[in-house]
C-alpha positions in Angstrom: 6.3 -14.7 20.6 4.8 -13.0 17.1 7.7 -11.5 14.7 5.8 -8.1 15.3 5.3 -8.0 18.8 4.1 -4.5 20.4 5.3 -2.9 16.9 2.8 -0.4 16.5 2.1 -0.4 12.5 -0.2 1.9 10.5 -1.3 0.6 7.2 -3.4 3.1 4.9 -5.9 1.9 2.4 -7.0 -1.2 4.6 -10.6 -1.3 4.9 -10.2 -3.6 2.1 -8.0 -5.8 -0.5 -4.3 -6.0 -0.3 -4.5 -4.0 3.2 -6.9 -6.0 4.7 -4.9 -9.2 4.2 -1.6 -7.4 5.8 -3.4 -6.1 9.4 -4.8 -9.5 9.7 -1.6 -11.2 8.9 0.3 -8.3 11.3 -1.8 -8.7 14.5 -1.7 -12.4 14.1 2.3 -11.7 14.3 1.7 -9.8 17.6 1.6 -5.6 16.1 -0.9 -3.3 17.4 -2.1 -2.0 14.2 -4.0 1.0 13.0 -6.4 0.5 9.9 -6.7 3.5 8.1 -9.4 4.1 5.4 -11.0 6.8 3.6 -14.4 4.2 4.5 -14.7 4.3 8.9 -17.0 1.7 8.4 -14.5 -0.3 6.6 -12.1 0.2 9.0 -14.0 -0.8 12.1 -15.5 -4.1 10.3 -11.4 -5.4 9.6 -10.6 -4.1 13.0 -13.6 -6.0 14.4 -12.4 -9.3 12.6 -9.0 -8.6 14.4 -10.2 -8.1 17.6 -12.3 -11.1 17.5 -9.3 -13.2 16.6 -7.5 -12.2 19.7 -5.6 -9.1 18.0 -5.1 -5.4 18.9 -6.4 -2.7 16.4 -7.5 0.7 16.5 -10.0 2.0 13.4 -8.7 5.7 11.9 -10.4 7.4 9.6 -8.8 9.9 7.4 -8.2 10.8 3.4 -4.4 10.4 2.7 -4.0 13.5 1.0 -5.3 15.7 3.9 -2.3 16.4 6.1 -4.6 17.6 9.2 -6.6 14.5 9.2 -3.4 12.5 9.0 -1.8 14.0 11.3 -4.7 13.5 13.6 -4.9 10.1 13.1 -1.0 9.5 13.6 -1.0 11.2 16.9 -4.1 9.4 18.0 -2.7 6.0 17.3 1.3 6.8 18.8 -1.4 7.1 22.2 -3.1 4.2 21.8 -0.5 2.2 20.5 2.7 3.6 22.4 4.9 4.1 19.2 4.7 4.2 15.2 7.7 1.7 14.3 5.9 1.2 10.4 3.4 2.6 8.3 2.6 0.9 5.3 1.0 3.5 2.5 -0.7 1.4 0.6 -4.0 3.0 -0.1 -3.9 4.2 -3.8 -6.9 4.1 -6.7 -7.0 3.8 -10.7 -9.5 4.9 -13.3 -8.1 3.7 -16.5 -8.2 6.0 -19.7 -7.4 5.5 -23.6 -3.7 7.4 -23.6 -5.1 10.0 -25.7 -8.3 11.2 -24.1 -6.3 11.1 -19.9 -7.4 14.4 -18.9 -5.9 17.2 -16.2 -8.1 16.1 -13.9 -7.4 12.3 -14.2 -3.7 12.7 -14.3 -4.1 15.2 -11.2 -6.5 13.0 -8.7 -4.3 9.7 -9.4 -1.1 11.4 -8.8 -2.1 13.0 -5.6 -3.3 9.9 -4.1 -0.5 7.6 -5.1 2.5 10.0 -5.5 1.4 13.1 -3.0 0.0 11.4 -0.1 3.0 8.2 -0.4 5.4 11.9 0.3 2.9 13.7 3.0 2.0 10.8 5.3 5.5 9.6 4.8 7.2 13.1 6.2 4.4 12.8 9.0 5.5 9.4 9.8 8.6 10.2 10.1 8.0 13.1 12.8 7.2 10.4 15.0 9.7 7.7 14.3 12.6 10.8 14.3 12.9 11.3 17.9 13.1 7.4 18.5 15.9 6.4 16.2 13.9 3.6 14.5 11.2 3.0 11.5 10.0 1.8 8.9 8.0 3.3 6.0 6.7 0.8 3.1 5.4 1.8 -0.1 2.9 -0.1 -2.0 3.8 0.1 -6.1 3.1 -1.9 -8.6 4.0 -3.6 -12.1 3.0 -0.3 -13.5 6.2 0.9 -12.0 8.2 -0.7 -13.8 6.3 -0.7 -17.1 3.8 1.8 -18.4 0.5 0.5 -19.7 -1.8 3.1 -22.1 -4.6 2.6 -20.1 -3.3 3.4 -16.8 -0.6 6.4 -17.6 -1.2 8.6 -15.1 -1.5 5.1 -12.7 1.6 4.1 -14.4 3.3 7.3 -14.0 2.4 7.6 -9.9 4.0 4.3 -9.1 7.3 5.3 -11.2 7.1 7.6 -8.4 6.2 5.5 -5.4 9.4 3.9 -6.4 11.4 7.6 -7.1 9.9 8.5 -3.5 11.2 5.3 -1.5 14.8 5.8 -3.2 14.5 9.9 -1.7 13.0 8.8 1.3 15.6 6.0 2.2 18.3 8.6 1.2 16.6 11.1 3.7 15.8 9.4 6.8 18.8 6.6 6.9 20.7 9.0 9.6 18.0 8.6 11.7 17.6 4.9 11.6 14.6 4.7 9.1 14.2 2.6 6.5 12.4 2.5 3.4 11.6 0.3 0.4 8.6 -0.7 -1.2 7.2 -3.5 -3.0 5.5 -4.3 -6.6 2.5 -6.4 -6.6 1.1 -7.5 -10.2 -2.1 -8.9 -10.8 -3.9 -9.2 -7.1 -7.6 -10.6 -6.9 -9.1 -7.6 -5.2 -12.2 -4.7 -5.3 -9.3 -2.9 -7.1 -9.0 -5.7 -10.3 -13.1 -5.4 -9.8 -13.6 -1.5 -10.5 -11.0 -1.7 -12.8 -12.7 -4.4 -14.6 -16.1 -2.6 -15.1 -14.1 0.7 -16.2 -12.2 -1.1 -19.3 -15.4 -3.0 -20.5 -17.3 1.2 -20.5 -14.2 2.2 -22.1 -14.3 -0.6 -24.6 -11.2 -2.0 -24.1 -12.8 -5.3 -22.8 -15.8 -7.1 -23.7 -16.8 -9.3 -21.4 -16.5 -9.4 -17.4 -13.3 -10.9 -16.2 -11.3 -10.6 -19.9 -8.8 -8.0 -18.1 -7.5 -9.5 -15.6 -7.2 -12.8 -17.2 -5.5 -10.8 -20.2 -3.5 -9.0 -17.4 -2.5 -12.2 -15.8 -2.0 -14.7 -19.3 1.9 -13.8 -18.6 2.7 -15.1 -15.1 5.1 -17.7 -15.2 3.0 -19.0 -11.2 0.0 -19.0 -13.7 -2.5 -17.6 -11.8 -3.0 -13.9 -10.3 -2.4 -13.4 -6.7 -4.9 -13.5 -3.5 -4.5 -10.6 -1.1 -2.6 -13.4 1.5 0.1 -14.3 -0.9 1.4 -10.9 -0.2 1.5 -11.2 3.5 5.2 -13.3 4.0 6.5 -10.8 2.0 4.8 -8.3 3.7 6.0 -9.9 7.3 9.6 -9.7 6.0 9.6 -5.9 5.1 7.7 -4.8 8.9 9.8 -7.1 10.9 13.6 -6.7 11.8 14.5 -9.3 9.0 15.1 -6.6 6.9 16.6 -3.9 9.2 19.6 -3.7 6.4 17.4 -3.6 3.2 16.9 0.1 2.7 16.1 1.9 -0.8 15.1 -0.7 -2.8 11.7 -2.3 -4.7 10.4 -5.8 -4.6 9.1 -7.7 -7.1 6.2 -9.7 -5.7 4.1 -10.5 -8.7 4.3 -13.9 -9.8 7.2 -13.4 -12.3 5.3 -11.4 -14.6 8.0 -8.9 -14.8 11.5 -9.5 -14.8 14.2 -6.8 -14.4 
């Protein structure tokens, strides 16, 4: 018997990284998971590895931020799997900027990734779990949530409101038995950390490969930035029913490099 068995859980964003890691670590645990990516081919290479490990996953296919597509994608996986009891929004991007040149157009495709979509496929989620008195939404923030780094404003600024949106959202959908909360990674050793890394040595910022994130990561008190996989207990803890009373709230899981 798996924590997760026959939960039916929808992570977005995991054809790759952080994602990735938590389908795996899901289907080992017994869910029947969707793996939603704006890549298909992403998607159906993790699902592959699942299936070949002796999991059940379904490949979906849709940009978060595009409420037909989602909605799609939702409805196909509530046949296949049965039942959403957790979606995990996790997919989110970054393209770093010196504070004073962020432009409109920046600040507007980072927010409606990370702050828009977190709010559409979480109301669209929640049309499904509604009518069965259960459910679980998960947010994926960050240490830029809880401090804002020049670089990354408008990044900064759209997990201030991954964490603003979980608060609303556990307010909202408590009377139907949903919770919500979300947790902070820090420093995680993924293609994220690697685009990021070419973007801050154009910008100038860095000069030589790697100096970010071992800059990024010279304060946590574990010593060492995290692999995708050292996310997945904590992960296991927010899908399953170990946390059915921890609603509203945001988890630190990033080494101790912040501490509030």
């Amino acid at each position: 018997m798996g924590r997760l068995d026959n939960k039916g859980i929808i992570v977005t964003g995991a054809g790759s990284g952080i994602g990735r890691a938590f389908v795996n670590g899901f289907a080992r645990e017994g869910a029947k998971v969707g793996v939603l990516d704006l890549d298909p081919a992403a998607a159906e290479k993790v699902v592959a590895e699942i299936t070949a490990a002796g999991g059940q996953a379904i490949a979906l296919a849709a940009n978060v931020t595009d409420r037909d597509a989602i909605r799609g994608e939702f409805t196909r996986f509530t046949e296949w799997a049965g039942r959403l009891d957790v979606l995990f929004n996790n997919a989110g991007f970054n393209k770093p900027m010196p504070f004073l040149e962020v432009t409109e157009e920046n600040w507007n495709a980072i927010l409606r990734v990370n702050g828009w979509a977190v709010l559409m496929c979480t109301q669209e989620a929640a049309r499904l779990m509604i009518p069965q008195g259960s459910g679980k939404i998960i947010n994926t923030s960050s240490v830029a949530g809880r401090q804002g780094y020049p670089d990354f404003t408008p990044y900064s600024a759209s997990k201030f409101a991954v964490n603003a949106i979980t608060q609303a959202t556990a307010r909202a959908l408590a009377k139907h038995g949903i919770t919500c909360n979300s947790f902070s990674p820090g420093v995680v050793v993924t293609p994220l950390w690697d685009a990021l890394d070419k973007d801050l040595m154009e910008m100038g910022a860095t000069s030589k490969p790697k100096e970010s994130i071992d800059s990024f990561s010279a304060d946590i008190l574990m010593g060492h930035p995290a692999e995708p996989e050292e996310l997945v207990g904590t992960a296991l803890y927010l899908a399953s029913s170990d946390s059915d009373y921890l609603t509203g709230q945001t988890i630190m899981i990033d080494g101790g490099k912040v501490l509030i």
